[in-house]
C-alpha positions in Angstrom: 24.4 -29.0 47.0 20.7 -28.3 48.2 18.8 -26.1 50.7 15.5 -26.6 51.7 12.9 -23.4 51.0 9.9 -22.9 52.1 7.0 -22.0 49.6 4.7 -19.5 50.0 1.0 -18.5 48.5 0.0 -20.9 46.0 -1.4 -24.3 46.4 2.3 -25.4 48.6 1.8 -23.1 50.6 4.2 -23.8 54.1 6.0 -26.8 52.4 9.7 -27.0 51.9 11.0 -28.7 49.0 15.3 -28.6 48.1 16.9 -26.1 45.4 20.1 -25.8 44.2 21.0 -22.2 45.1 23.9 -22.4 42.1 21.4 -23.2 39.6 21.3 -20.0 36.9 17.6 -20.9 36.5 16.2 -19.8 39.6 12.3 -21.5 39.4 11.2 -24.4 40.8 8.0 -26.5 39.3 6.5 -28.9 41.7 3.9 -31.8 41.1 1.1 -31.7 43.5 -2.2 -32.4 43.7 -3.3 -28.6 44.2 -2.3 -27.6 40.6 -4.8 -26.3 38.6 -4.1 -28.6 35.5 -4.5 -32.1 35.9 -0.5 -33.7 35.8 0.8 -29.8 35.7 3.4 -27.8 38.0 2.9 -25.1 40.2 5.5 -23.0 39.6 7.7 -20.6 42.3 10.8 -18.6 42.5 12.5 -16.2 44.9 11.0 -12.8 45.1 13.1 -9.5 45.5 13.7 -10.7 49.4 14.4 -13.9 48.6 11.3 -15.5 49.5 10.2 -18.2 47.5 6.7 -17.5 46.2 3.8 -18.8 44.1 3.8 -17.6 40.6 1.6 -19.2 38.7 0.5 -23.0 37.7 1.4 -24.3 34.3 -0.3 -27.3 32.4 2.0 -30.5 31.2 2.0 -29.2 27.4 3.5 -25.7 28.8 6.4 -27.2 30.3 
């Protein structure tokens, strides 16, 4: 089961994209065209609130 999040800071900032809130690994790395490595991620997870935001961007090769 899914539930949409909204992201916040970062290049995705104001989008939604789904989670799994029983996943153990609580990140989520999303293609997009903002990332600051050519075919990277930009990486978020939920902060202390529960608010998903930015961390950081990743290249491919980090992955």
């Amino acid at each position: 089961m899914t539930t949409m999040v909204t992201l916040h800071g970062g290049p995705l900032d104001g989008t939604s994209t789904p989670v799994d809130p029983d996943d153990p690994d609580p990140w989520v790395a999303v293609i997009c065209d903002g990332c600051a490595f050519p075919g990277g991620r930009s990486v978020y997870a939920p902060d202390g609130s529960g608010r998903w935001t930015w961390v950081r961007d990743l290249p491919w090769e980090a992955m």
